[in-house]
C-alpha atoms as a printed R data frame, in Angstrom:
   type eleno elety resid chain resno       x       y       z
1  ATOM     1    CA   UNK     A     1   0.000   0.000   0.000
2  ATOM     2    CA   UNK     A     2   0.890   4.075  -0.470
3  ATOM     3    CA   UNK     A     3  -0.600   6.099   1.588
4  ATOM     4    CA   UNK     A     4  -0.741   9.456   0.177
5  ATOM     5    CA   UNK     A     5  -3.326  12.375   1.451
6  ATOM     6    CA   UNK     A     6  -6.915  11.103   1.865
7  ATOM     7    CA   UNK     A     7  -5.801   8.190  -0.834
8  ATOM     8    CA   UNK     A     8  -4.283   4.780  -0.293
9  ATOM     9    CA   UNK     A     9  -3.054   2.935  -2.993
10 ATOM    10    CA   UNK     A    10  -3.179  -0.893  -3.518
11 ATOM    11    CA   UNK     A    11   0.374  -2.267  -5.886
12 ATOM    12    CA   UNK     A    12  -0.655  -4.291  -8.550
13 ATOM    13    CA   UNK     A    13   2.066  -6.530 -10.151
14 ATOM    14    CA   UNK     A    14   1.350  -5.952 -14.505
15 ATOM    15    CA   UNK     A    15   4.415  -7.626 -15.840
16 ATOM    16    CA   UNK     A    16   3.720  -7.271 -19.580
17 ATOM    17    CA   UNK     A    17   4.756  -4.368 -21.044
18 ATOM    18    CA   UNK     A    18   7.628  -4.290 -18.779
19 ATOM    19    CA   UNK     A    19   9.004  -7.111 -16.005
20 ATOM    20    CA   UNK     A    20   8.965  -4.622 -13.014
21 ATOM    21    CA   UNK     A    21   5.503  -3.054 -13.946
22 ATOM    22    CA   UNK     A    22   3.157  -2.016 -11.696
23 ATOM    23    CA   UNK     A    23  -0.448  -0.431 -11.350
24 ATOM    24    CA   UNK     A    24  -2.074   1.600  -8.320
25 ATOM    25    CA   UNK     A    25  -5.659   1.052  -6.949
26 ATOM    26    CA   UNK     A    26  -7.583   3.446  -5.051
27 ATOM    27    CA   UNK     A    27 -10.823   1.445  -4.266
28 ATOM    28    CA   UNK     A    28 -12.212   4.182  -2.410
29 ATOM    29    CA   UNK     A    29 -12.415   6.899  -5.264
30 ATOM    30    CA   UNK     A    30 -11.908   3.713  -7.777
31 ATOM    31    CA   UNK     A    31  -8.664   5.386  -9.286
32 ATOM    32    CA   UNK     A    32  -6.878   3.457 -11.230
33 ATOM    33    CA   UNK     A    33  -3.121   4.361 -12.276
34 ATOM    34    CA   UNK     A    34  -2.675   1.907 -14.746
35 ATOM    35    CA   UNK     A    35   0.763   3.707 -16.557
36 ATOM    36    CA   UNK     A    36   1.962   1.721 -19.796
37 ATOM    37    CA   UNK     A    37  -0.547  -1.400 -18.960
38 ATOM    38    CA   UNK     A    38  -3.296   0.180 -20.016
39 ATOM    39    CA   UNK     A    39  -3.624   2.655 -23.035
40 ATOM    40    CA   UNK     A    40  -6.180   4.706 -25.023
41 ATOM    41    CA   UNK     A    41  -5.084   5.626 -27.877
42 ATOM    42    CA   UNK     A    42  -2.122   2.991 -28.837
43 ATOM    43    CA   UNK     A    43  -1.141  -0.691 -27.976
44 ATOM    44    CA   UNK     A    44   1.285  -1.117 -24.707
45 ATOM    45    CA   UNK     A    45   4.602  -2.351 -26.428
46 ATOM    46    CA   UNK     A    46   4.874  -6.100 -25.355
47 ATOM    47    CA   UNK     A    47   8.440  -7.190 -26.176
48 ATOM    48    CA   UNK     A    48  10.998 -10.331 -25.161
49 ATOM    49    CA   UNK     A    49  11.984  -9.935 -21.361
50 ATOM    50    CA   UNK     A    50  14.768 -12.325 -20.913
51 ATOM    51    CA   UNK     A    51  13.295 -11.890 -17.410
52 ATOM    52    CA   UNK     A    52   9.649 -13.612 -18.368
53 ATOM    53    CA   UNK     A    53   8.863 -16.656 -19.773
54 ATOM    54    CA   UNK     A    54   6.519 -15.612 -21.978
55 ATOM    55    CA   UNK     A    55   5.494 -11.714 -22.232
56 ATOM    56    CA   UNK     A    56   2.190 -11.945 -23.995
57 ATOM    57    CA   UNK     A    57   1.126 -14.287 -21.419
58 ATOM    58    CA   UNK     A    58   2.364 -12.475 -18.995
59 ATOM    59    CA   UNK     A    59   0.943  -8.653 -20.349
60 ATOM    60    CA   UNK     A    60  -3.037 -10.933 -20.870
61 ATOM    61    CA   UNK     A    61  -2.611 -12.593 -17.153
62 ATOM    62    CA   UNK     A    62  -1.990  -8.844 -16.083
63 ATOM    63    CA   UNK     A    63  -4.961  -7.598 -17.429
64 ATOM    64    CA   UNK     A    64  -7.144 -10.411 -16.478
65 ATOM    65    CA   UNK     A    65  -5.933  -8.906 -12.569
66 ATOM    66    CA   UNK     A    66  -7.207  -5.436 -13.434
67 ATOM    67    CA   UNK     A    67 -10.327  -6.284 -15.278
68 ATOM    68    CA   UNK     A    68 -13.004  -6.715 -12.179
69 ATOM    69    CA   UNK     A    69 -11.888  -4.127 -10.407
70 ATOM    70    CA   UNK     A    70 -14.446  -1.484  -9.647
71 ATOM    71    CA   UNK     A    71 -12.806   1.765 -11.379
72 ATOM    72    CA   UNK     A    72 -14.461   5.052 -12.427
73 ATOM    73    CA   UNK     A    73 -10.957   6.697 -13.445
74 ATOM    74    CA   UNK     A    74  -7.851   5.373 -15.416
75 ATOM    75    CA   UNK     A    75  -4.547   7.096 -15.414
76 ATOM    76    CA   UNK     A    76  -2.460   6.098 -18.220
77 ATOM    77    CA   UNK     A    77   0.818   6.599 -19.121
78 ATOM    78    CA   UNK     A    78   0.271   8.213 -22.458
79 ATOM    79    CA   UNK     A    79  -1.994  10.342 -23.650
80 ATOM    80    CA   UNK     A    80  -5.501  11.993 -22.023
């Protein structure tokens, strides 16, 4: 958790995009700071991580982790 202000944010491990990623929950306000795992106008870039096994499996088991949760905002990392 990071506690910041009124908000406290849950770590999500995302490996995908990138081995280390992660995204930040705030169930409270249902913020979601999803940074290069989740994008609007382009694709995340899933590449070879010697790192994981497989990144595309990885990136879709990252998503599936992300998808119920209850979120009214997402914060990417590019773009609006």
């Amino acid at each position: 958790m990071i506690d910041i202000g009124r908000y406290s944010f849950r770590c999500i491990e995302t490996p995908g995009h990138s081995p280390a990623h992660f995204c930040l929950y705030e169930a409270k306000n249902k913020i979601l700071v999803s940074g290069d795992h989740i994008l609007f106008d382009i694709t995340p870039n899933i590449t070879f991580w010697p790192q994981l096994d497989n990144s595309l499996k990885s990136y879709l088991d990252s998503l599936d982790k992300v998808y119920n949760l209850d979120v009214n905002l997402v914060l990417p990392g590019h773009g609006a």
